[in-house]
C-alpha positions in Angstrom: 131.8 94.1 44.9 133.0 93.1 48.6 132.0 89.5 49.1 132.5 90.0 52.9 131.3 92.5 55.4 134.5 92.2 57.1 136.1 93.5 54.8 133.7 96.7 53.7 135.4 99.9 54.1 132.0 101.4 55.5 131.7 98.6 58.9 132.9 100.5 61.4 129.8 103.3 60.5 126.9 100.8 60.1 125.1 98.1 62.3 128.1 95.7 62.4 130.6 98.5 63.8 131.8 96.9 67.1 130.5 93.7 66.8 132.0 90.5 67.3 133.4 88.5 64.3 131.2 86.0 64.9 128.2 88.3 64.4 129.7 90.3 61.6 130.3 86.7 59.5 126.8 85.2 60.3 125.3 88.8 58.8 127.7 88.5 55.9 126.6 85.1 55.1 122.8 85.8 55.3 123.0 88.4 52.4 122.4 88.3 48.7 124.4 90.9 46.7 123.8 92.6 43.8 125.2 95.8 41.2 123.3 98.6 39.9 124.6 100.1 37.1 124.0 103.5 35.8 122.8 106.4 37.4 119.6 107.2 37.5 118.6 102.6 38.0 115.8 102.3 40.1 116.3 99.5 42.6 112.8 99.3 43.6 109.7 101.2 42.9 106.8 102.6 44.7 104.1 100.6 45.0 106.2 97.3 44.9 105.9 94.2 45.8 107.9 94.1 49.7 110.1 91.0 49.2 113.4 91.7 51.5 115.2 94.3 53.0 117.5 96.3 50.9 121.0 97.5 52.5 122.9 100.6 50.4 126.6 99.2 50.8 128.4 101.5 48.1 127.5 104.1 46.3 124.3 106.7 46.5 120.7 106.7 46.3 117.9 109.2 46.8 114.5 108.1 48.0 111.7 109.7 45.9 107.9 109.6 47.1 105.1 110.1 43.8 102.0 112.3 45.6 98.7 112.3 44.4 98.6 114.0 40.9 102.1 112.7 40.3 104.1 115.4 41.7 107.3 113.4 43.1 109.5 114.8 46.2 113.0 113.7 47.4 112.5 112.5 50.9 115.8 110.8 51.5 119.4 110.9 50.0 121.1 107.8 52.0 125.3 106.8 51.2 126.6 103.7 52.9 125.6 102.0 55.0 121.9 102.3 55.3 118.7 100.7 54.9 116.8 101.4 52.0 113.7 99.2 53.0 111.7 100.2 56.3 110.4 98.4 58.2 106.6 96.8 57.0 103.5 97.6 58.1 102.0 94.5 57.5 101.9 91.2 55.1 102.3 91.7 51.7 103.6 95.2 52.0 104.3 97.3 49.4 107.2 99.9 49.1 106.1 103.1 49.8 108.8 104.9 47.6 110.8 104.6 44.8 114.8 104.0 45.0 116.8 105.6 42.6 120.7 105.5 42.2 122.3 108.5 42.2 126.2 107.1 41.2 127.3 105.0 38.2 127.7 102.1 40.2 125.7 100.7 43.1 125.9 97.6 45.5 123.2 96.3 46.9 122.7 93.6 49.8 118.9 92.1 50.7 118.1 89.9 53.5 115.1 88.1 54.0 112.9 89.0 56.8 112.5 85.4 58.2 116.6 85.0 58.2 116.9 88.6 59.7 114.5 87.8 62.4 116.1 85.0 63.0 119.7 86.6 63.4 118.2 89.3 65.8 117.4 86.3 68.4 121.0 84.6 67.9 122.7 87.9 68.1 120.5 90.2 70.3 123.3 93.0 70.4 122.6 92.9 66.4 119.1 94.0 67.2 120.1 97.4 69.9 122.2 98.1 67.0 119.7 97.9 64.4 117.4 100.4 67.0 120.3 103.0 67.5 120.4 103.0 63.5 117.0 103.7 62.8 116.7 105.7 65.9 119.4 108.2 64.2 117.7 107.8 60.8 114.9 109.5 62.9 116.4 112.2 64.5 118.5 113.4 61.4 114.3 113.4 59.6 112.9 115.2 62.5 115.8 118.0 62.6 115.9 118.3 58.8 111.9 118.8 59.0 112.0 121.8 61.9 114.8 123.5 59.6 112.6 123.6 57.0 110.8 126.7 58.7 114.3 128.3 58.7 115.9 130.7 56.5 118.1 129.0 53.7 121.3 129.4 55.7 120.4 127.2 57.9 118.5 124.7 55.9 121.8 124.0 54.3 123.7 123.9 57.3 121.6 121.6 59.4 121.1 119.3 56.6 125.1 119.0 56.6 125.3 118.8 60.4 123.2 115.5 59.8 125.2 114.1 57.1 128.2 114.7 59.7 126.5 112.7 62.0 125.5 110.2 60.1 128.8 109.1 59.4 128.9 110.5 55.8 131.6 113.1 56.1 135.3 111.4 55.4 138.7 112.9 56.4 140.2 115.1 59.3 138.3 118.0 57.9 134.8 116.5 57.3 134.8 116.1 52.9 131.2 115.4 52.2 130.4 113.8 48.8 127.3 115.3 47.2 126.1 112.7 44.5 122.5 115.1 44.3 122.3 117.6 41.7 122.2 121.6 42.7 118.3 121.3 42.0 117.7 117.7 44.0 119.4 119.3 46.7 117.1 122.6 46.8 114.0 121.1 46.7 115.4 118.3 49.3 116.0 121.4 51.6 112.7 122.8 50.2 114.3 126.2 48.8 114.9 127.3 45.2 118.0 126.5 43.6 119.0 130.4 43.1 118.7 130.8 47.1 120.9 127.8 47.5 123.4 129.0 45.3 123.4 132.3 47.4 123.9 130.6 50.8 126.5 128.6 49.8 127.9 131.5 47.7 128.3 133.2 51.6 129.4 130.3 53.4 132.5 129.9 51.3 132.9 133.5 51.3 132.6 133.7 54.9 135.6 130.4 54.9 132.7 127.9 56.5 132.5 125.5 53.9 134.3 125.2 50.4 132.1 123.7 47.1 134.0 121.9 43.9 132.1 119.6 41.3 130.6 116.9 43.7 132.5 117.1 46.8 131.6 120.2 50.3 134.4 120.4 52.3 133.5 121.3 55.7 136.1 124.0 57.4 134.2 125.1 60.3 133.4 122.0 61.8 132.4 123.1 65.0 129.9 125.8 63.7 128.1 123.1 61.5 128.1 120.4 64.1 126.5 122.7 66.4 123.5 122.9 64.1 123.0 119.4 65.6 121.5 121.5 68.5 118.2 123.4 68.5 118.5 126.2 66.5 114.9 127.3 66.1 115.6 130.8 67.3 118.4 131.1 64.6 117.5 134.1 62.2 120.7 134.3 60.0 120.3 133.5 56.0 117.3 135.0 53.5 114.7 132.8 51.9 
């Protein structure tokens, strides 16, 4: 476990990225840190008691929502660094989905909301940061939610666009580590996992993307990224 943000690999991507040292220690020193171990954990459950906010700082964990009659849906898959508590509605809050670890090995960091309040009026640059995070979190929602009227193809591709800019994609040719399973991922993108398998079954074949055991390496960067645009009049793929 990294005992100090300034030394996490994953700082310059998350809210302390260009902040002062000063800043970076006083955040470091406000959290509590803990392991999860063993896939499939849960950190927190639904319907929990809202104690603290929770940050991801290594490894992977999917974000899973029960619905009346107990159906569950994946709503989220968030990797380092991210939040994994929003923000509360109210006092006494409760969480309003369960947390589940998707890696053998998870670290977790909580901060209180009394101490984190209290760090956004020392260090309000702490706070714009905080906004452009969740303000991204948003975006990378709302796009994933208009693709889901799309045809598979591009499901998959803007869902990849966002994970590039998200800061999830590592190396000079964008290797994106996919700790979901082939089905999590299909009905995360709301398609069936024999469709999936066909679009990315044409996307290698076409030299866009290239798939081994856990890991999508991106070749056509530019053509994913652009899926960061609006591409609601995009008609390539099948259902």
């Amino acid at each position: 476990m990294v005992e100090s943000c300034l030394l996490c690999p994953h700082r310059g991507s998350c809210i302390l990225g260009g902040q002062s040292r000063k800043v970076v220690r006083d955040f470091s020193a406000s959290l509590k840190r803990r392991s999860i171990h063993g896939k499939g954990r849960a950190v927190f459950h639904q319907g929990d008691l809202f104690r603290d906010y929770q940050l991801l700082c290594e490894g992977s964990v999917k974000l899973v929502k029960v619905l009346r009659g107990g159906e569950q849906a994946i709503i989220d898959v968030l990797e380092p660094f991210s939040f994994l508590s929003l923000i509360p509605e109210q006092k006494q809050s409760r969480h309003r989905c369960t947390a589940v670890a998707l890696t053998e090995t998870s670290e977790i960091a909580s901060i209180g909301e009394a101490r984190l309040n209290s760090l956004l009026r020392l260090h309000p640059e702490l706070g714009f940061a905080m906004a452009r995070y969740f303000s991204e979190r948003l975006s990378a929602a709302g796009r994933l939610l208009v693709s889901m009227r799309l045809p598979v193809w591009d499901k998959l591709l803007s869902y990849l666009a966002g994970r590039i800019s998200l800061g999830k994609a590592r190396g000079a040719r964008h290797i994106i580590d996919l700790h979901l399973s082939h089905r999590d991922l299909a009905e995360l993108i709301q398609t069936t996992p024999e469709s999936l398998s066909r679009a990315f079954r044409r996307l290698q074949d076409e030299g866009i993307l290239r798939v081994r055991k856990g890991v999508i390496e991106i070749i056509q960067v530019e053509l994913v990224s652009g899926y960061l645009e609006d591409n609601a009049d995009r008609d390539r793929g099948d259902n």
